[in-house]
C-alpha positions as a printed Julia matrix, in Angstrom:
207×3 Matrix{Float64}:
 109.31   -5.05  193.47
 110.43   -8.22  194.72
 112.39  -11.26  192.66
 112.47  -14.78  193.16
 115.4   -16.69  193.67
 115.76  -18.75  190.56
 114.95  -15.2   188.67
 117.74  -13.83  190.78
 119.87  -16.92  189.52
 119.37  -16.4   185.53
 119.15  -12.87  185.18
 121.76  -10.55  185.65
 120.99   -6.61  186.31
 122.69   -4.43  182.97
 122.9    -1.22  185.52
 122.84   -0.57  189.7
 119.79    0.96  190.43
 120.1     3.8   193.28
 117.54    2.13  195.89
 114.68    5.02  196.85
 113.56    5.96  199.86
 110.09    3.3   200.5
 111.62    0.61  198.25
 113.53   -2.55  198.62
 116.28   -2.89  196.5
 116.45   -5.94  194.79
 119.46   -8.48  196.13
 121.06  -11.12  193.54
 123.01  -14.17  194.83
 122.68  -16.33  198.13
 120.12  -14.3   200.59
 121.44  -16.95  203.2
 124.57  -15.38  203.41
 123.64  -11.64  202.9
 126.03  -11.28  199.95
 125.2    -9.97  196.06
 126.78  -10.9   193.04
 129.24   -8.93  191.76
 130.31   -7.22  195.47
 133.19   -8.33  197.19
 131.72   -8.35  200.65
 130.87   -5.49  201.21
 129.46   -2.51  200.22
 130.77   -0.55  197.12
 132.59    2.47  198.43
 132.65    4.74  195.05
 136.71    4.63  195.23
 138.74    4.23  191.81
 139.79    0.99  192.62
 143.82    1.8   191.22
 143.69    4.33  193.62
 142.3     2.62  196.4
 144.89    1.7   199.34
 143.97   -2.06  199.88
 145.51   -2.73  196.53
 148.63   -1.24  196.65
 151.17   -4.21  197.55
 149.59   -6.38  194.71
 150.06   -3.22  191.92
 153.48   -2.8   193.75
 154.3    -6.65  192.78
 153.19   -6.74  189.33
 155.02   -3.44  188.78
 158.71   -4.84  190.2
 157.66   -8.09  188.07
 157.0    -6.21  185.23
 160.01   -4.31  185.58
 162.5    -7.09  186.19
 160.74   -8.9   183.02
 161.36   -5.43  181.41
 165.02   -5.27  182.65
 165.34   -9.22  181.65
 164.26   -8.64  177.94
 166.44   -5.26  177.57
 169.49   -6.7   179.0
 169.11  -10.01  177.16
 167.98   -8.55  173.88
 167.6    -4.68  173.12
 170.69   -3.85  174.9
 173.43   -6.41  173.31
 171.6    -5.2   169.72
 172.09   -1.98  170.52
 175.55   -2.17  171.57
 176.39   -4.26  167.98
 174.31   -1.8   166.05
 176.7     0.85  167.82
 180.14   -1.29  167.23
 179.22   -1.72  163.55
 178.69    1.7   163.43
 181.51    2.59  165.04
 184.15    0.07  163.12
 182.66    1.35  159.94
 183.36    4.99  161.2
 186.9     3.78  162.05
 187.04    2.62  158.28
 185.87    5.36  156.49
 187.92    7.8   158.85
 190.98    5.06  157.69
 190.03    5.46  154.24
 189.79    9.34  154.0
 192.88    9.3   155.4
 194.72    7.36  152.45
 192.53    9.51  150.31
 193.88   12.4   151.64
 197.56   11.03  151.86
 197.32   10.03  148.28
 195.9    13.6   147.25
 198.33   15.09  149.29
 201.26   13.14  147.31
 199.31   13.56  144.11
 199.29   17.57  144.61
 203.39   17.36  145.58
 203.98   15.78  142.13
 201.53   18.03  140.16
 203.39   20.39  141.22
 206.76   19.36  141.34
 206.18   18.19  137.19
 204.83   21.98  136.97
 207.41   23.29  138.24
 210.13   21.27  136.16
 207.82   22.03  132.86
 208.18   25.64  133.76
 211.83   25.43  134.24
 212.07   23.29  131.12
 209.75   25.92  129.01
 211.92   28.41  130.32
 215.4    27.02  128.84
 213.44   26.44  125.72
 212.49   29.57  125.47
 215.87   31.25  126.03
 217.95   28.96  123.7
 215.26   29.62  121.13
 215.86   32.85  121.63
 219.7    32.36  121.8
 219.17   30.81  118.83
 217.29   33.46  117.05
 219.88   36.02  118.0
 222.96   33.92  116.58
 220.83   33.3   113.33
 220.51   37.11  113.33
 223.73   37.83  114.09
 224.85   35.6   111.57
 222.57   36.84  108.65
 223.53   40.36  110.01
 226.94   39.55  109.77
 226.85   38.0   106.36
 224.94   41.13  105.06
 227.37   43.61  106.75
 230.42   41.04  104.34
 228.09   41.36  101.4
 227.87   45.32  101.8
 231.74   45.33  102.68
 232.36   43.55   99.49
 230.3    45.94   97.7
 231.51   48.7    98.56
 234.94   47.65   98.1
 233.94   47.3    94.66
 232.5    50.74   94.18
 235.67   52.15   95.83
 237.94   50.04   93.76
 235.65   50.74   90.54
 235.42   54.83   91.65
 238.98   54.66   92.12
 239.19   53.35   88.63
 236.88   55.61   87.43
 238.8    58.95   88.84
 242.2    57.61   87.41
 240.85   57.16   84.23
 239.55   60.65   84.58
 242.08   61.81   85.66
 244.17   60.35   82.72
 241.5    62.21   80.45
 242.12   65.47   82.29
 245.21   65.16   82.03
 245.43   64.34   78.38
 242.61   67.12   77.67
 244.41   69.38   79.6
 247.76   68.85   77.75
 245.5    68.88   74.55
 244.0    72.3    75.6
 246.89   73.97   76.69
 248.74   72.8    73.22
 246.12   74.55   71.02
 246.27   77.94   73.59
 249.89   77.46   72.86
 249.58   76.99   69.45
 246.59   79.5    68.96
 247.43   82.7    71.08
 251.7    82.52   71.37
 251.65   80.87   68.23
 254.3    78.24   70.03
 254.49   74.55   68.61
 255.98   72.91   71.71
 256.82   69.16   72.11
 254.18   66.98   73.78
 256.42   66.07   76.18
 256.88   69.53   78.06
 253.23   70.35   78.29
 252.79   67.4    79.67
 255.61   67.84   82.15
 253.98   71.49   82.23
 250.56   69.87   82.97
 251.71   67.69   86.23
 253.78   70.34   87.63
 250.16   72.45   87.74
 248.26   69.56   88.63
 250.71   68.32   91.8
């Protein structure tokens, strides 16, 4: 199969086609100069073209450009955002650090005079407790003592009113005894003494 040139010109081939072995294969471009479209001078040597050696210094070039742009933009503007992200972050560690600090200064002073208020409310509940009971055991001492005076007084009384009561029994002994020994006198000696010597009579037996 053969082209012509203006055909050559308009159309361009989708695929390659392998060339067989009896056939010409089909050549786009200039025939003047032996070249075909789409072939950098020369024939196509099946070589992954990053891998291939001939373009080396240009991939070397773009990468150091690429790298230095890289470099440019992370000096210029990752890195100085970075490094204020990490000041701000470590000022407002700095602050809250600060402020647990007070916090725990203030709860620290807070605690001291918890305590130091429990401690005097104890003491104070304490001396409460022992005037009231001071107290309690004066008032009962008192009451004790006032009922011990009361008793005292009463039985002063009853002595002073027994002692009453045996004289004046004593007094009517003594009169029934003189009485008594009168009528034995009288009733078995048949003797009619004078009062006065039975009752003389009467003591002497009685002392």
């Amino acid at each position: 199969m053969f082209v012509t040139e203006a055909h050559a010109q308009t159309e361009t081939p989708a695929t390659d086609v392998a060339p067989v072995a009896g056939e010409t294969v089909p050549v786009h471009g200039d025939a003047a100069h032996g070249t075909a479209v789409g072939v950098p001078g020369e024939a196509h040597t099946g070589v992954f073209p990053p891998m291939d050696t001939q373009f080396f210094p240009s991939q070397l070039l773009w990468l150091a450009i690429t790298f230095g742009l890289f470099y440019w933009v992370l000096q210029k503007a990752i890195l100085p955002r970075i490094g204020g992200i990490l000041e701000n972050r470590r000022d407002r560690i700095a602050l809250d650090l600060d402020a647990a600090e007070r916090m725990k200064h203030d709860a620290d002073e807070a605690l001291a005079a918890y305590e130091q208020d429990l401690a005097a409310a104890r003491a104070r509940s304490h001396q409460i407790a022992t005037e009231a009971r001071d107290a309690a055991k004066a008032d009962a001492d008192a009451e004790r003592a006032e009922v011990e005076a009361g008793l005292d007084r009463q039985l002063e009384t009853a002595q002073a009113r027994i002692a009453e009561i045996k004289q004046a029994a004593l007094a009517d002994v003594g009169q029934i005894a003189e009485a008594a020994t009168a009528e034995m006198l009288s009733a078995i000696a048949g003797l009619d003494l004078p009062r006065e010597d039975i009752a003389g009579a009467v003591r002497a037996v009685r002392s």
